[in-house]
PAPA-473184 format. One record per residue (C-alpha): x, y negated, z. Coordinates in steps of 0.02 Angstrom, whole numbers, plus 50000, padded with zeros to 5 digits. Each point is the difference from the previous one (the first is absolute). Example, Ala and Ser with C-alpha at 12.3 -4.5 7.8 and 13.67 -1.06 7.14 Angstrom:
506155022550390 500694982849967 
***
This chain:
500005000050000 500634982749953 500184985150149 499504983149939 500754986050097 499714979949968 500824985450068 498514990950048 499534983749885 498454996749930 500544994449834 498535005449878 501155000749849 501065014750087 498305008250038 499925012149880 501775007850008 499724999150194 498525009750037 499805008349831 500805015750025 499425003250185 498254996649919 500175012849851 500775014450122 498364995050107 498875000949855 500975015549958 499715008550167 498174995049984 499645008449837 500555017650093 498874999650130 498364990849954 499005000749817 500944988949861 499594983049997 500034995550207 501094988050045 501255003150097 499684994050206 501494991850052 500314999450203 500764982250037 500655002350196 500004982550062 500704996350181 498514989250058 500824982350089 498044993249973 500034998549813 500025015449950 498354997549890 500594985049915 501785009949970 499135014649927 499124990949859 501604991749946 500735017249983 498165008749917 500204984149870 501615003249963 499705019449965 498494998449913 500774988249886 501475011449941 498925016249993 498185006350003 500105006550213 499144999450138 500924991650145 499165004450173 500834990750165 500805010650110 500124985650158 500995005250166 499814987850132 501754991250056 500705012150138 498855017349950 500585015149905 499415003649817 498925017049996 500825010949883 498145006549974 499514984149879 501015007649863 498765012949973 499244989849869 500994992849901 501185001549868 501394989550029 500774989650149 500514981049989 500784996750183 500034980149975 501014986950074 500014989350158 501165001350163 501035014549975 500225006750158 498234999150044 499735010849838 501515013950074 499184998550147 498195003149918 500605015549918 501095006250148 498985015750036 499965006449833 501704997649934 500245016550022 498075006749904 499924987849886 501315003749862 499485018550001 498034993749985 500464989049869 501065014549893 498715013750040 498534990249929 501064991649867 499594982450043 501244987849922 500624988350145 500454980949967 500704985550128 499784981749984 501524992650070 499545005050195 499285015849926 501645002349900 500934997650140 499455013150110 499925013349861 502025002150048 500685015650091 500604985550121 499064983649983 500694982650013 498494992850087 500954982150020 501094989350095 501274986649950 501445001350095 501175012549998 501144999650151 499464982650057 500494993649832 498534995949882 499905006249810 498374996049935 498984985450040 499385001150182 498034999549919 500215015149904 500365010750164 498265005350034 499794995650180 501795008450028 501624993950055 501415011949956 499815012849855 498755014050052 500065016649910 498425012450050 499705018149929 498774998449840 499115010549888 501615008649917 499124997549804 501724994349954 501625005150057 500624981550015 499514983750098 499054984949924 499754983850027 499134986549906 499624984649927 501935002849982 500204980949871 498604989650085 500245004350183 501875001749999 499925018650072 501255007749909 501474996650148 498865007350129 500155016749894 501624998249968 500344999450187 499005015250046 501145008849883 501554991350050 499845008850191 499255016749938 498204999650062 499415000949807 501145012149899 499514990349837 498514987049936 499114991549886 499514981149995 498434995049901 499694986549920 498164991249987 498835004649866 501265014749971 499605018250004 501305014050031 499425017649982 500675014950075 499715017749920 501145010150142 501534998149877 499724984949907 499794982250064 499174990449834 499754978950017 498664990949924 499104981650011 500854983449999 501265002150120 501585010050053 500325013850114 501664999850107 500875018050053 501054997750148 501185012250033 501695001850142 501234996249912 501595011049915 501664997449914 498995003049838 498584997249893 499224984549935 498814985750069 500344986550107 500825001750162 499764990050166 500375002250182 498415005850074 500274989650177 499765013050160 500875014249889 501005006849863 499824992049805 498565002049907 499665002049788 498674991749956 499275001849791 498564990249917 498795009649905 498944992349866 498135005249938 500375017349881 501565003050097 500055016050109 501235008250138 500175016450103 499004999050125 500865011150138 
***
């Protein structure tokens, strides 16, 4: 099963190359179970801060937009657990975006079900920049200092001080972060590398999907995608000291462009 992970951004011109594929695997998915012709009932988990409602219909305009679906909200209350149970009908999960740790925390109790659920039933899994985030093996839920010193701007650390790195979903075998050109979060990854709690990552762009087949780590949308991994005596990319830790290599990916994913 393929991983589809975005950046965040709202940029409608990227829309198509951002959702597009998570909404044709849905559609896909759909067709198998249920008489040609349904559309395909897309689970958007929202951690609900109060707005969850008026969240939910930017993502179900969105969605509808790009692809004939049926986006139903799948709203946890800030500080409650998602119930793995609300999967049971439908055919693809969007986990959506907001304060990342409150969406690790959200999905705490089924880190463990959740990926097997998701693979059993063959339902296609996409993150929206918190979402993304905490599809990792071991999530960078935020933070922008690393060892006192800061590395991204100080409003980008969702409500945390020093770099935080939770256990996620394991969907990919690498960490993420996001919003990686607009927010300035691509030094925060770079750190978590630097010291060892992430063994290698990914920084996404906005408006910028990367997807993730188990092997194959494919880019699309209007932005880049930035591998960071410790660095060696060899091979290519740019290298920089990661701050708390060893050196880091750090390579730009454009829309089309692919890398292993391991």
């Amino acid at each position: 099963m393929h991983t589809y992970l975005i950046g965040g951004g709202w940029d409608e011109r990227g829309a198509e190359a951002v959702y597009g594929p998570f909404l044709e695997a849905a559609g896909q998915r759909a067709g198998r179970q249920r008489a040609a012709g349904d559309a395909a009932v897309v689970g958007c988990l929202l951690v609900d801060e109060g707005d969850g409602a008026g969240q939910f219909a930017r993502y179900e305009a969105v969605l509808r937009k790009v692809a004939d679906c049926a986006p139903v909200p799948l709203l946890v209350p800030l500080g409650e657990r998602f119930d793995i149970d609300a999967l049971a009908r439908v055919d693809a999960l969007l986990v959506c975006g907001g304060l990342t740790p409150a969406y690790q925390d959200a999905l705490a109790k089924t880190l463990d079900r959740l990926p097997g659920v998701l693979a059993e039933r063959g339902i296609p899994y996409a993150g929206f920049s918190a979402g993304a985030a905490v599809a990792a093996r071991r999530a960078v839920v935020g933070g922008w200092l690393a060892g006192g010193v800061p590395v991204c701007p100080e409003d980008t650390g969702e409500d945390l001080d020093e770099i935080e790195v939770r256990e996620g979903l394991g969907l990919v075998p690498f960490g993420v972060d996001v919003h990686a050109a607009q927010w300035g979060t691509l030094p925060r990854l770079m750190a978590a590398v630097a010291d060892g709690r992430v063994s290698h990552g990914v920084a996404i762009d906005e408006n910028t999907l990367l997807t993730v087949d188990g092997r194959t780590a494919r880019v699309s949308g209007l932005g880049r995608v930035h591998a960071v991994r410790p660095g060696t005596d060899g091979g290519t990319g740019t290298r920089t000291g990661g701050g708390t830790g060893g050196d880091v290599l750090v390579r730009s990916y454009a829309a089309g462009e692919s890398f292993a994913a391991g």
